[in-house]
N, C-alpha and C positions, 0 to 999 in steps of 0.2 A: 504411508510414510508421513510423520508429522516434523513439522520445522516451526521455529519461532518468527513471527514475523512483525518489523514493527509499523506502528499505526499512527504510531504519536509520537512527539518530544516536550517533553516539559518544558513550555516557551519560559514560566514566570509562576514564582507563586502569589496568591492572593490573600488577606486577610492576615489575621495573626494565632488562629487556629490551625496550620500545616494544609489551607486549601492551595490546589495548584490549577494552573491556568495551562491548558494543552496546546497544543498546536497539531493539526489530523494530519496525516502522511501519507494518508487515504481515502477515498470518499467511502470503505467500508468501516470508518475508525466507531463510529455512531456504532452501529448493528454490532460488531463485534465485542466492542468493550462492556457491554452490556451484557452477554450471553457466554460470555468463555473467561477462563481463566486467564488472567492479569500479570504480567512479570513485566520488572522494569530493572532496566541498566543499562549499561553502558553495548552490549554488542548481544547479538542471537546468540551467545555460550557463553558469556554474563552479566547473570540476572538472576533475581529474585523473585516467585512471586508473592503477588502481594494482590489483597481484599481490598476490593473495591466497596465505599461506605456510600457515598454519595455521588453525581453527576448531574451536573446544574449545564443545561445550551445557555451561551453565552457567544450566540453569533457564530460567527465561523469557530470560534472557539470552542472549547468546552473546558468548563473548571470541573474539577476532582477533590473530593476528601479518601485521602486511602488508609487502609488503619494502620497504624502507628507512623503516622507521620502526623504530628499532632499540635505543633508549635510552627512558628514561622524560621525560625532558624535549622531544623527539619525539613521543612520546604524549600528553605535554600539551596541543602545539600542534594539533594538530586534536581536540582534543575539543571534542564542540559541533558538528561538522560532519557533514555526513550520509552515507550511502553509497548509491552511486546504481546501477540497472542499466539495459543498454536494452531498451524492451518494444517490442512491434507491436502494433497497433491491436487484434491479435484476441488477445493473453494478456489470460487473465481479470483480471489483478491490473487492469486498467482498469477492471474494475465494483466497484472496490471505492477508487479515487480521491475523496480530499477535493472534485477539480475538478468532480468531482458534483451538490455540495449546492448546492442551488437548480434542479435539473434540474426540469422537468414531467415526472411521472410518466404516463401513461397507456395505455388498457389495447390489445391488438392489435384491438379492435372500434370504436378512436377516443373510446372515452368516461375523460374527466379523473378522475383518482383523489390527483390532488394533486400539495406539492412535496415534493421528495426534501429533509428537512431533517437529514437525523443518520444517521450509517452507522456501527450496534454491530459491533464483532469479538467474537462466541463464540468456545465451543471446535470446535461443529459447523457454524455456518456463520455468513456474516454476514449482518446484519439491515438492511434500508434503513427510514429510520424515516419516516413519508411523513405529511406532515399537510396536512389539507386544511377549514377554520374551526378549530372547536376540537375535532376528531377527529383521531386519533393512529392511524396506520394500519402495521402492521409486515409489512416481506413481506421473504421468505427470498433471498437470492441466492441464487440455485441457477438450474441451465439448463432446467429446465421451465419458469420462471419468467420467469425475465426475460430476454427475446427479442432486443432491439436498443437498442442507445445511440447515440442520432444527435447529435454535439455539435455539428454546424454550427447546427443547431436546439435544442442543450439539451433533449431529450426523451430521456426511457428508457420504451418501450415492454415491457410485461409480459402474461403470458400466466397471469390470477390462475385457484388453483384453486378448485375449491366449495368457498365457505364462506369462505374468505382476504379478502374485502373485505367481507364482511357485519359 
């Protein structure tokens, strides 16, 4: 199953040839935009795609020339809009989806460890922030760890190690 997922938001344009200045939504925005096909607009079911010409790092940023956006008044007009790619249910950038929060967390032995409320991006990995009363529980994305996301169910199943839920 494939879905559009977005990566980025056109924070600003630059220059006066139609480049645009990104803002990532994701720490897969790099790897992605690079390798798969490109839609941008305004929601997952509207958008267009569109060719990507150029990609200049510009720090946390990344500017973009995409084709036919080719003047600065073009760049105006989709700023604000997001850029989207398609994923399959088994790229990780799905474990790390806002559509997330509110998951039930629990563990592969069946026992509740909470709700998934807040998902930090580090430089080393991302953080699911898991609270369950008034306990704040952090566990690593990583594939040791978290084992399966069922969203017909809203669960994300984890495989915590010693010590991580204590």
């Amino acid at each position: 199953m494939e879905k559009k997922f977005a990566i980025a938001r056109i924070a600003k344009p630059f220059g006066m040839k139609g480049g645009v200045r990104l803002a990532p939504l994701s720490r897969y925005c790099d790897d992605y935009i690079s390798d798969r096909p490109i839609y941008l607009g305004d929601t997952e079911n509207s958008n267009k795609e569109i060719e990507l010409l150029e990609k200049i790092a510009d720090g946390k940023h990344v500017r973009c020339i995409f084709k036919g956006i080719n003047t600065r008044s073009k760049a105006e007009a989709v700023n604000g809009k997001y850029v989207y790619v398609e994923v399959t249910s088994d790229d990780e950038i799905n474990q790390i989806s806002a559509d997330l929060i509110g998951y039930t967390v629990v563990t592969d032995t069946g026992d509740l460890v909470g709700e998934l409320a807040e998902i930090l991006w580090l430089p080393v990995n991302d953080i699911y922030v898991i609270r369950k009363d008034d306990r704040e529980i952090l566990i690593p994305v990583i594939p040791e760890v978290i084992k399966s996301i069922y969203a017909a169910n809203r669960i994300v199943e984890i495989t915590p190690m010693d010590g991580l839920l204590d």
